[in-house]
OpenMM code with the backbone's topology and positions (N, CA, C; nanometers):
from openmm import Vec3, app, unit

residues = "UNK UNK UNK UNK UNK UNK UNK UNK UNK UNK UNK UNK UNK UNK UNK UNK UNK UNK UNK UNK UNK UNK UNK UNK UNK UNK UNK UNK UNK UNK UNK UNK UNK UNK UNK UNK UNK UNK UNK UNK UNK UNK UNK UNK UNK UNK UNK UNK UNK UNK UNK UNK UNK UNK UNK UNK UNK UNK UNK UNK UNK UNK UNK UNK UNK UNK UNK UNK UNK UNK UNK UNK UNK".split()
positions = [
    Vec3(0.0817, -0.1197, 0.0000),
    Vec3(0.0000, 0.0000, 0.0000),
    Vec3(0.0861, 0.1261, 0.0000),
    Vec3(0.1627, 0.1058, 0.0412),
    Vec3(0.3035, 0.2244, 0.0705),
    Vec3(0.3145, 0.2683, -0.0346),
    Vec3(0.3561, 0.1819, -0.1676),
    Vec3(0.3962, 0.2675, -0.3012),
    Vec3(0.2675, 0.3229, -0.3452),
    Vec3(0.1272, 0.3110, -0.3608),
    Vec3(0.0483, 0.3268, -0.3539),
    Vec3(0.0020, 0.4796, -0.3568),
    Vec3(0.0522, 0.4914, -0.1862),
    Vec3(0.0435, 0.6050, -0.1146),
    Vec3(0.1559, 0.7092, -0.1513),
    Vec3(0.2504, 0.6549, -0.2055),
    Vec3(0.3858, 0.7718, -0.2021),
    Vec3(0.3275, 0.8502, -0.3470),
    Vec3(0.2979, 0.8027, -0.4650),
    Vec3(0.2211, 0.8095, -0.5432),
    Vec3(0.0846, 0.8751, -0.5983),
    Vec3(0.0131, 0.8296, -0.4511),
    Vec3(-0.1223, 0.8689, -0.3978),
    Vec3(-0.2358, 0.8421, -0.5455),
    Vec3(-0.1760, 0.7551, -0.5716),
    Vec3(-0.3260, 0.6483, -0.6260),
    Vec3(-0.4237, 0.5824, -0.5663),
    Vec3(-0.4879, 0.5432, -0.5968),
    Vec3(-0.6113, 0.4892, -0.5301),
    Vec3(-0.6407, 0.3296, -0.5444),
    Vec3(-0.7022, 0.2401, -0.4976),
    Vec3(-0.7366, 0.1553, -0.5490),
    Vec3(-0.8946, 0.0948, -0.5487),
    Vec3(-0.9205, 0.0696, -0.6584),
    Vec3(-1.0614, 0.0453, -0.6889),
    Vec3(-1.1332, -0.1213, -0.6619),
    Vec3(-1.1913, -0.1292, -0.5505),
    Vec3(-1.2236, -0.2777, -0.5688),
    Vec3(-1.4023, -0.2828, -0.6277),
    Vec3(-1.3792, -0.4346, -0.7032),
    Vec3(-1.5212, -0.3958, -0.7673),
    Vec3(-1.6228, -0.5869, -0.7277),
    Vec3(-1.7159, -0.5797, -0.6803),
    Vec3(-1.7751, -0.6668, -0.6526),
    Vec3(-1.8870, -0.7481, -0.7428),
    Vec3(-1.8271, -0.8201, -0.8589),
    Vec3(-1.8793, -0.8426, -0.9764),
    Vec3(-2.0453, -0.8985, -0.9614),
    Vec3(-2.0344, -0.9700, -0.8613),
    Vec3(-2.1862, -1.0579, -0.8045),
    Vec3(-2.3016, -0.9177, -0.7529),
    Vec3(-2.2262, -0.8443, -0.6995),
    Vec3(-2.2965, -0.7176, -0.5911),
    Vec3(-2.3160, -0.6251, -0.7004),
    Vec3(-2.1923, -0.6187, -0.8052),
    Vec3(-2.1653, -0.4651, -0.8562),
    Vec3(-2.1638, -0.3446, -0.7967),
    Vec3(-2.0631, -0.3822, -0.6869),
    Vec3(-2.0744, -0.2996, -0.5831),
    Vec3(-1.9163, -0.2320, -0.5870),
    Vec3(-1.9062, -0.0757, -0.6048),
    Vec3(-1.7491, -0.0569, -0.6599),
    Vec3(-1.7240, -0.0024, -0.4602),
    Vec3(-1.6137, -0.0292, -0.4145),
    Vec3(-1.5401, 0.0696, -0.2945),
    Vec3(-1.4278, 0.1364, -0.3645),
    Vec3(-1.3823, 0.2271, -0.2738),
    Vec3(-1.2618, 0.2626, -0.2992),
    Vec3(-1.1673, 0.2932, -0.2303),
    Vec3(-1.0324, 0.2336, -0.1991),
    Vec3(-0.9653, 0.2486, -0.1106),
    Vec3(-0.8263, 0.3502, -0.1380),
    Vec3(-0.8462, 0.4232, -0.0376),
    Vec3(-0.7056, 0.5661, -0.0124),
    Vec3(-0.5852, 0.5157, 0.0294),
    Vec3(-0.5227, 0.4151, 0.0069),
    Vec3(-0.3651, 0.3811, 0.0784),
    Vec3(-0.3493, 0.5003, 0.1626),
    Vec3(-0.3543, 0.6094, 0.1636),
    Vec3(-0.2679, 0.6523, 0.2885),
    Vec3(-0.3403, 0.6599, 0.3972),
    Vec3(-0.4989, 0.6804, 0.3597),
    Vec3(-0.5701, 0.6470, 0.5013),
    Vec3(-0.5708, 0.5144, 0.5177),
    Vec3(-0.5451, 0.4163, 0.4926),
    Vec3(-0.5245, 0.2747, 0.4927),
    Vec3(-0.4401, 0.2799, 0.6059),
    Vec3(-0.3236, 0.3221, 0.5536),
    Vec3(-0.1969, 0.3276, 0.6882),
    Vec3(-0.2137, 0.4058, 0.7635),
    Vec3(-0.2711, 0.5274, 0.7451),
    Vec3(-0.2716, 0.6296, 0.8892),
    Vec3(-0.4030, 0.5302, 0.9907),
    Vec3(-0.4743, 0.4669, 0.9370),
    Vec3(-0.5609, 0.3884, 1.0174),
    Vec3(-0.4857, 0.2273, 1.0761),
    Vec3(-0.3431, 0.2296, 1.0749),
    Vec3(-0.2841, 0.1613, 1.1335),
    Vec3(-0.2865, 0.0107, 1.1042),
    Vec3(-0.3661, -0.0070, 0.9791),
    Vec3(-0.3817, -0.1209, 0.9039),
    Vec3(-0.2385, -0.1467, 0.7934),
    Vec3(-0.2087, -0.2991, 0.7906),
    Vec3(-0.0859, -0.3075, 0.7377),
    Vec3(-0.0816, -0.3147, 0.5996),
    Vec3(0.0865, -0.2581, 0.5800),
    Vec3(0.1240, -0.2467, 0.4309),
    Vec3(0.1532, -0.3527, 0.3674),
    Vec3(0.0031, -0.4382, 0.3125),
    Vec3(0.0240, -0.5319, 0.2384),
    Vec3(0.0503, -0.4903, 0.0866),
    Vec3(0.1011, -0.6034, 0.0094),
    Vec3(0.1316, -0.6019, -0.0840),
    Vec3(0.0177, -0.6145, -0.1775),
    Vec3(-0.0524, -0.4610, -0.2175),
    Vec3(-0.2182, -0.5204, -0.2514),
    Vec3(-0.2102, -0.5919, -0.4410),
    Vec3(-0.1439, -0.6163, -0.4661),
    Vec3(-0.1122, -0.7151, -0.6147),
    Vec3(-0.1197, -0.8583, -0.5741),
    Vec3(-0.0985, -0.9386, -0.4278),
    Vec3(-0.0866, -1.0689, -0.4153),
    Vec3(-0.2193, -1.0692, -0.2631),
    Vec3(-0.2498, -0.9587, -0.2133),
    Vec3(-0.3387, -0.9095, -0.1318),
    Vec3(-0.5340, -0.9314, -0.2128),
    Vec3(-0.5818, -1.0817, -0.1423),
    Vec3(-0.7030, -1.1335, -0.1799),
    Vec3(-0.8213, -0.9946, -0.1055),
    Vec3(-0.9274, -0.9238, -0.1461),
    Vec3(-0.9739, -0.8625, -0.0549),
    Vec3(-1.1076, -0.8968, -0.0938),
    Vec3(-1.2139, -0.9014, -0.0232),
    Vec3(-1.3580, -0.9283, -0.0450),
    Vec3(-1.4417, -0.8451, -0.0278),
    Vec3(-1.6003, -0.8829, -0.0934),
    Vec3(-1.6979, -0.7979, -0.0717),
    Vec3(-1.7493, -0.7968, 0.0746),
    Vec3(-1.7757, -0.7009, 0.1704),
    Vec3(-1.8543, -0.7061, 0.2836),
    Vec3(-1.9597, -0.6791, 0.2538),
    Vec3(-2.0203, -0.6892, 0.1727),
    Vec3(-2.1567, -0.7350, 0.1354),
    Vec3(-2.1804, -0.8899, 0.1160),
    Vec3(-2.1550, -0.9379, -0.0011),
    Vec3(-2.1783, -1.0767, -0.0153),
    Vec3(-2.0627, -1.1699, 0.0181),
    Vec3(-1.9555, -1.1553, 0.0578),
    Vec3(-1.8507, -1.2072, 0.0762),
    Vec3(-1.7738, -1.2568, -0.0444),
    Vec3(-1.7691, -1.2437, -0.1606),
    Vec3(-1.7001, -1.2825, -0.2609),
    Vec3(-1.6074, -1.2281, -0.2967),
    Vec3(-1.5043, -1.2363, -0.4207),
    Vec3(-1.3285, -1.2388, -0.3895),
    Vec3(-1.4184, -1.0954, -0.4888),
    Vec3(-1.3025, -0.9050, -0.4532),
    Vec3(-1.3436, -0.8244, -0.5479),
    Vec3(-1.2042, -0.8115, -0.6223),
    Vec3(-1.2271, -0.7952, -0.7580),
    Vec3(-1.1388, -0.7589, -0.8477),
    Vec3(-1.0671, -0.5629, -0.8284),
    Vec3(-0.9437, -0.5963, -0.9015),
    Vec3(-0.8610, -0.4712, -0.7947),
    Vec3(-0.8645, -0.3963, -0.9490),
    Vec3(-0.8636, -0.2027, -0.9326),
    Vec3(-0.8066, -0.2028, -1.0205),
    Vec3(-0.7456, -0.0659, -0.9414),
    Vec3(-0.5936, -0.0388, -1.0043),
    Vec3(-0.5492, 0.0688, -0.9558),
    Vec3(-0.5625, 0.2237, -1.0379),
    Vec3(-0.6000, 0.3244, -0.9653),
    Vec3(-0.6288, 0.4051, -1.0225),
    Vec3(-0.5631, 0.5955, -0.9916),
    Vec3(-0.5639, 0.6541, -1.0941),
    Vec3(-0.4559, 0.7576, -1.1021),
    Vec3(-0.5305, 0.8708, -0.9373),
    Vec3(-0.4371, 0.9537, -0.9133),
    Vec3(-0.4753, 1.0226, -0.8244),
    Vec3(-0.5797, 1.1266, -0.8871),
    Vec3(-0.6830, 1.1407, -0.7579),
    Vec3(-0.8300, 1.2377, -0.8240),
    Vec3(-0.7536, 1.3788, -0.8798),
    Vec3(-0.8014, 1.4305, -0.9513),
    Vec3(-0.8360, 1.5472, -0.9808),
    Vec3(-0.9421, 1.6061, -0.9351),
    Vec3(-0.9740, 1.5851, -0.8512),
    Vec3(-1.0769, 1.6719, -0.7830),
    Vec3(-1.2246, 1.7119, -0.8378),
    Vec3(-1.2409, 1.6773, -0.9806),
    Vec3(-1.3475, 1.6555, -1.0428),
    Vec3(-1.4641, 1.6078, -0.9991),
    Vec3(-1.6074, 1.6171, -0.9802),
    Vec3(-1.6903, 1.5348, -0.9590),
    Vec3(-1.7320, 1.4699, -1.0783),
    Vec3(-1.7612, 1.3081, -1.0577),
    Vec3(-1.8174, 1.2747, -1.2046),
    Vec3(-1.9230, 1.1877, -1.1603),
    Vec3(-1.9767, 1.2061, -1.0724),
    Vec3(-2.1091, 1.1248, -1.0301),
    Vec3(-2.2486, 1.1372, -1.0954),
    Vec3(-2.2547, 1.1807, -1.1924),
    Vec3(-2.3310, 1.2480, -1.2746),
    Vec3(-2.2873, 1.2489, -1.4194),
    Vec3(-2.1461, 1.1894, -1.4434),
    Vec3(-2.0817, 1.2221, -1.6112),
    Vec3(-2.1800, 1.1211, -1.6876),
    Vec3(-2.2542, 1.0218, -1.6742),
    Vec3(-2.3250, 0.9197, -1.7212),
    Vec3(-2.4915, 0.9153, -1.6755),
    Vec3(-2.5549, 0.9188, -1.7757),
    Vec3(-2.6845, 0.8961, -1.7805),
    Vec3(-2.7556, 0.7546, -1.8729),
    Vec3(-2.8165, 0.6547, -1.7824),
    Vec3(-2.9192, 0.6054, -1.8555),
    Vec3(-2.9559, 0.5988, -2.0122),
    Vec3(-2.9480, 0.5262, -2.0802),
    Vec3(-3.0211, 0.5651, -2.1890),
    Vec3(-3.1792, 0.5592, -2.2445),
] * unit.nanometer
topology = app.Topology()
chain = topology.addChain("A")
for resn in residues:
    res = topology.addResidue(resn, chain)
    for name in ("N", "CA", "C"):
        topology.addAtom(name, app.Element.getBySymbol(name[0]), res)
């Protein structure tokens, strides 16, 4: 999570069964005293349904909101 954080990327887990996306901050990861696993060999699951979520790593925000860039068709 460390390189992660030095970086300050993000990582995206996505819960294919749930379709349920989280997103995790490496550096609040570690400032919350949770360890610097190696999240490439690091299994993590849904706390929703319990199933394995797929990782993807992602660039640091720009501060943009895009919760709204996509509409329905």
């Amino acid at each position: 999570m460390s390189d992660l954080a030095k970086c300050k990327m993000r990582l995206g887990l996505h819960c294919r069964e749930c379709n349920r996306w989280v997103e995790i901050l490496p550096q609040e990861w570690l400032d919350a005293g949770k360890p610097d696993v190696n999240y490439i060999e690091q299994k993590f699951k849904c706390s929703g349904c319990g199933r394995a979520a797929s990782k993807q790593v992602r660039p640091p925000s720009d501060g943009l909101e895009n919760a709204n860039a996509y509409q329905g068709m």
